[in-house]
Every structure is written in structure tokens, then in C-alpha cells.
C-alpha positions as CSV (number, residue, x, y, z in Angstrom):
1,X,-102.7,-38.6,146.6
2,X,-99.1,-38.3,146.2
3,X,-96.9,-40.3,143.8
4,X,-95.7,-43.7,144.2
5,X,-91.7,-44.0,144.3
6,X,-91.0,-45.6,140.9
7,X,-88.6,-47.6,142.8
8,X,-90.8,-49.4,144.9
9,X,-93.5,-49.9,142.5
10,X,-90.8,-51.9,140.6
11,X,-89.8,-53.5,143.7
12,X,-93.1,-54.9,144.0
13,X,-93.5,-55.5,140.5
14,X,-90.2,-58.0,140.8
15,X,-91.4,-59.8,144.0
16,X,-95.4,-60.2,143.1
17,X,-95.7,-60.3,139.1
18,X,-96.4,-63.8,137.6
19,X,-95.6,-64.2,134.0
20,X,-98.2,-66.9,133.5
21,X,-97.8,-69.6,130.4
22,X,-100.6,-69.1,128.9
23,X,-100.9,-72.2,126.8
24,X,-100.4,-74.5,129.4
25,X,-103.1,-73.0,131.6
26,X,-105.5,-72.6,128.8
27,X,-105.0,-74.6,125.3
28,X,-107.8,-76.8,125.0
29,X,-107.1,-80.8,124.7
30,X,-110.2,-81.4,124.2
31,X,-111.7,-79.4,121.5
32,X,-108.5,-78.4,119.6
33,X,-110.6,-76.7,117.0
34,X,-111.6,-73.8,119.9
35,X,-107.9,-72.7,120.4
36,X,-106.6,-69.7,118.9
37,X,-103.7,-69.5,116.5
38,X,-101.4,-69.2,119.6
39,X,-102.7,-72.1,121.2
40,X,-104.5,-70.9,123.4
41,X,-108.6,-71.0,124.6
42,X,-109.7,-68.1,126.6
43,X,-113.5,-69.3,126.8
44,X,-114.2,-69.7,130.0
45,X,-115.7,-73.4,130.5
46,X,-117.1,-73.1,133.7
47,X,-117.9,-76.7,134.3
48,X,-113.7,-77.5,134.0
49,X,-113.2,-74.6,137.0
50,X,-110.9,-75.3,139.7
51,X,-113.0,-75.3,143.3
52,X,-111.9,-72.6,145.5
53,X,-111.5,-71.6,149.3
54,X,-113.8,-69.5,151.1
55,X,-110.9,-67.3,151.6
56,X,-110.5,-67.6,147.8
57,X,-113.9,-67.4,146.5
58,X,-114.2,-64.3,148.3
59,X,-111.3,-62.5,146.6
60,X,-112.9,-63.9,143.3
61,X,-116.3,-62.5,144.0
62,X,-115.0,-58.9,144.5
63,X,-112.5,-58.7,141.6
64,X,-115.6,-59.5,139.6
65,X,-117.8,-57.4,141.5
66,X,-115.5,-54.9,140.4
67,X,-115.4,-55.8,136.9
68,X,-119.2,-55.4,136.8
69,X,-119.4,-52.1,137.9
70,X,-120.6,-52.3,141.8
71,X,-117.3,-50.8,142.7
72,X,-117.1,-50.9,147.0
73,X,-114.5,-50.1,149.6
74,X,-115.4,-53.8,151.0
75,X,-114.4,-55.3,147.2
76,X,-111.5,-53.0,147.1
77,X,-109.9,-53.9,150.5
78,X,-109.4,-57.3,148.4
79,X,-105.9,-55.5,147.4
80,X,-103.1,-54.6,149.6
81,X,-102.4,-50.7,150.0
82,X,-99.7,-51.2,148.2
83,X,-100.6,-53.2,144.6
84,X,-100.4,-53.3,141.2
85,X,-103.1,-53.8,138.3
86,X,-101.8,-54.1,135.0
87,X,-103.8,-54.8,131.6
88,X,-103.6,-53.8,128.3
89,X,-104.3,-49.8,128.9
90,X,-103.1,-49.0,132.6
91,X,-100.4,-49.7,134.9
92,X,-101.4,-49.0,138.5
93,X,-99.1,-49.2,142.0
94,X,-101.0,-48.5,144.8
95,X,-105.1,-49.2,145.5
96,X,-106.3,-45.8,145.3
97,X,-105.4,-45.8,141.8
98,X,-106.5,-49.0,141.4
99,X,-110.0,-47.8,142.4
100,X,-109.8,-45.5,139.6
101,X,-110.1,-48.2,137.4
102,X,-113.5,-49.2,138.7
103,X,-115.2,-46.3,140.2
104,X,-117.0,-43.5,137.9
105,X,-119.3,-40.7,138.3
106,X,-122.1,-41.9,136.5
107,X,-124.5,-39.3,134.7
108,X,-127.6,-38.5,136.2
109,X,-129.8,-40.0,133.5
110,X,-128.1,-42.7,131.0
111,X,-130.3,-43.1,128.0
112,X,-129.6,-46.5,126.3
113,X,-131.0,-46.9,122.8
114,X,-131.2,-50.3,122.5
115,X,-133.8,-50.1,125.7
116,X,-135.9,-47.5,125.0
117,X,-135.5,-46.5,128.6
118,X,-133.6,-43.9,130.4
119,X,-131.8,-45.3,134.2
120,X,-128.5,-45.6,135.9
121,X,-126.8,-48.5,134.7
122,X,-125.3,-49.3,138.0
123,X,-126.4,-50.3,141.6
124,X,-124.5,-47.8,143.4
125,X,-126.0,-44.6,142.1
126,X,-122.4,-42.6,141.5
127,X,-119.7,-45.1,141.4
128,X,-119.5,-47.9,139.1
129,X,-117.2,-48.6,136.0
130,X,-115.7,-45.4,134.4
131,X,-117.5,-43.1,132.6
132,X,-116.8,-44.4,128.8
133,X,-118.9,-47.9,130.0
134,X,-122.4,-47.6,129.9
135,X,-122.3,-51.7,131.7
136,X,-119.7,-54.3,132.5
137,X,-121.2,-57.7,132.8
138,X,-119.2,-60.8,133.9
139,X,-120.6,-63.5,132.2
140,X,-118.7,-66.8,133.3
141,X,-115.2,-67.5,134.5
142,X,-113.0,-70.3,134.7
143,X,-110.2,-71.3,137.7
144,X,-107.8,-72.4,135.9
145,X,-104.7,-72.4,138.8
146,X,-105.1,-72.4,142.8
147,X,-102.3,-71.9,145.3
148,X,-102.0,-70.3,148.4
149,X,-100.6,-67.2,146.6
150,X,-102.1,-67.5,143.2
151,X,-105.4,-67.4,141.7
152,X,-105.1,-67.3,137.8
153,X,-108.2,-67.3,136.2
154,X,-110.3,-67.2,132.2
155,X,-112.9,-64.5,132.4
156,X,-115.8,-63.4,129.6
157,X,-116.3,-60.0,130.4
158,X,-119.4,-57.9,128.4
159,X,-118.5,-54.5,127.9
160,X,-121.2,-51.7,126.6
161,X,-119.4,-48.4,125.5
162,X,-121.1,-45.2,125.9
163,X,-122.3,-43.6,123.6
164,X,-122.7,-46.7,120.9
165,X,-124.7,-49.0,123.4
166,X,-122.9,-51.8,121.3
167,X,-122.0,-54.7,123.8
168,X,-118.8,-56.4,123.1
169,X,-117.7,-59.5,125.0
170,X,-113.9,-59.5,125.8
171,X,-112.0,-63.3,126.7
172,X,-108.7,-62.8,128.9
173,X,-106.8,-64.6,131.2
174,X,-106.7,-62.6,134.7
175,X,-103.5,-64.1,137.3
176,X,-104.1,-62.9,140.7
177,X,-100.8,-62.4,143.1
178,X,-101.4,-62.6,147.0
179,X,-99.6,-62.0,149.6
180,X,-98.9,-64.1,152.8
181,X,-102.0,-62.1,154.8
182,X,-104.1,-63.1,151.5
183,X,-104.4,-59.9,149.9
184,X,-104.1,-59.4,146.0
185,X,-100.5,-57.7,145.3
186,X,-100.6,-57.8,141.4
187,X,-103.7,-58.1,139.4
188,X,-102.7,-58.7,135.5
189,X,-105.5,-59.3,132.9
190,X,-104.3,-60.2,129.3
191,X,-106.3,-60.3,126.5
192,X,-104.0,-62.3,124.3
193,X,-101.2,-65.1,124.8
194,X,-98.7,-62.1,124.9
195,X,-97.4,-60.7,128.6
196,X,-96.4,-57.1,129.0
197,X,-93.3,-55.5,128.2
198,X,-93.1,-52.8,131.0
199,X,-91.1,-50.8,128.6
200,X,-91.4,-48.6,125.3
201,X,-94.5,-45.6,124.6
202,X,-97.4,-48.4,125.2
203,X,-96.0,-48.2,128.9
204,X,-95.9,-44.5,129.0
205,X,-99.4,-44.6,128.1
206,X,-100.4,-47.2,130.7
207,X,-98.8,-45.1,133.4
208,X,-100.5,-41.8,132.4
209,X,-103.7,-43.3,132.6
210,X,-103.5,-44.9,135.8
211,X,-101.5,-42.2,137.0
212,X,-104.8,-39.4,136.1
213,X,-108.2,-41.5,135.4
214,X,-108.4,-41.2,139.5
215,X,-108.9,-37.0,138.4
216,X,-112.0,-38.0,136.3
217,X,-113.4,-40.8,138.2
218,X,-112.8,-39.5,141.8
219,X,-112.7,-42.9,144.1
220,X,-113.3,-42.1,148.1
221,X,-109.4,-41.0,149.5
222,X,-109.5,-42.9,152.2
223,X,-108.8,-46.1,150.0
């Protein structure tokens, strides 16, 4: 696929990013004792969430789809051709390099201590989360803002690195950007109260991965 114009990537990045206040969306009133240091609570309380459109549940459904490894041309058309995902290890700009994020060629057999058992961990066979997760599991969520163009939401994701088959459950606050035909323009998941720089080596590092991982986990093209 050919390279995205740094220009326009940053040109979207300056008409879709939201810098979200994380405290203000999250701390927790109620329960001070839960917040972090920073103030803020990234449990998902699923109970408080926001009801959401159809429209809106729908886009909801598939980023998590996504998340759990049943990556699908349906989920991904959630995103506009031209979109950026951004957390703490990639910065992408356009959807087929988003997809790199959540497709994978899985191995053939995926022998998981812990089970005894030896299976694909996902659904789909050969695509799925990227090679170095054995699962992704999306255990609850949280709405936590609705607007026409914003979804922002608390997620508890489960993640199970290969080879250690050690599951580790990861709290962040995910902010959704759409556009006016409802399609997500910038996808940003933080793990902590602190946004993103877009500057300095841990920047350089984002864009080499989501520049390459597509080479390892070879989505379909025509995304």
C-alpha cells in the first residue's frame, strides 16, 4: 500500500483528534477511594454507561469486536478510508493500517498451557489479533460521553500474551472521533490520564509500527 502524505495525516489529525479531560469523564464521586493518584477511575462501571444509538451501538460493537480478536471487513468499514488509531505503541493514518492492528496470521495449532488443550484461539481461523496475543477479551465497557461526533468510552480489555499464557487485564479510556457520514476518523485509547505528545523517539516508534506490523499481519488490500 503506498505511504500516507505526512501532511494530510496531520491534517486530519488537527480536524478529528479530541484531547479528552480525563478526570472529568472518569474520576469517580462516588467511591473516591477507586480513583487513581491522577484522579482518575478507568473501571468500567457498566451500570453508570451512557445509552447509545443504534447507529452508535453499532460502531461500539465492532471497535470491540475488533479488540477481541474477530477482526472483519464489516467491523472495519466502521472507519473512514482515511483514519487515524493512536495508543500507546502505534500511530496509524489510513484503515488498511489500521487493520494491521487487529488482523494476524494465527499459527496452525496454538497450545495454551493453562488448558491443557491445543486450538485456534480465534473464530476466524487466520485473522484475529496479532501474532504476540494468544486472546483479547473485552470484558465490560462504560459510555461515558455521546454526541453526534463523539463516542468516548472506559474499556477493561483481557490480554493473553503468547508464549506466557498469563492474562493481564488492561483499563483505558478509548474517545472515538466521527465524521458527519458517522464513520470513526480518530480512534485514541489511553491507558493513563496522560494524552499523546505526537512528538520525540516514542512517536518514531509508534509510526514504524503502524507503518510495518501490516508486513507481518497481512490484512485483505482491498480495505
Amino acid at each position: 500500500m503506498p505511504a500516507q502524505d505526512p501532511s494530510h495525516a496531520q491534517a486530519l489529525q488537527d480536524q478529528y483528534e479530541i484531547r479528552p479531560d480525563p478526570v472529568a469523564l472518569t474520576h469517580n464521586n462516588d467511591e473516591p477511594s477507586q480513583n487513581a493518584a491522577s484522579g482518575v477511575d478507568y473501571e468500567p462501571h457498566p451500570e453508570k454507561s451512557i445509552p447509545l444509538s443504534a447507529e452508535h451501538e453499532k460502531i461500539l460493537k465492532a471497535i470491540t469486536s475488533l479488540y477481541s480478536g474477530s477482526a472483519s471487513k464489516e467491523d472495519m468499514e466502521v472507519y473512514a478510508h482515511d483514519a487515524i488509531y493512536d495508543d500507546p505503541w502505534s500511530y496509524c493514518d489510513t484503515r488498511y493500517k489500521i487493520a494491521g492492528q487487529w488482523y494476524g496470521e494465527k499459527p496452525s495449532v496454538d497450545r495454551d498451557p493453562t488448558l491443557g488443550t491445543i486450538g485456534s484461539q480465534s473464530p476466524r481461523g487466520d485473522i484475529g489479533i496479532p501474532k504476540i496475543m494468544a486472546s483479547s477479551q473485552t470484558l465490560a465497557t462504560e459510555v461515558v460521553s455521546d454526541k453526534p461526533t463523539e463516542i468516548i468510552y472506559k474499556q477493561k480489555q483481557e490480554y493473553k500474551p503468547r508464549p506466557l499464557y498469563v492474562s493481564k487485564a488492561v483499563n483505558s479510556l478509548v474517545t472515538l472521533t466521527l465524521d458527519g457520514e458517522g464513520k470513526v476518523r480518530y480512534h485514541k485509547d489511553q491507558w493513563n490520564e496522560k494524552d499523546y505528545s505526537h512528538s520525540g523517539l516514542g512517536k518514531i516508534m509508534k509510526d514504524l509500527n503502524g507503518d510495518h506490523l501490516t508486513k507481518i499481519t497481512r490484512p485483505p488490500k482491498d480495505l
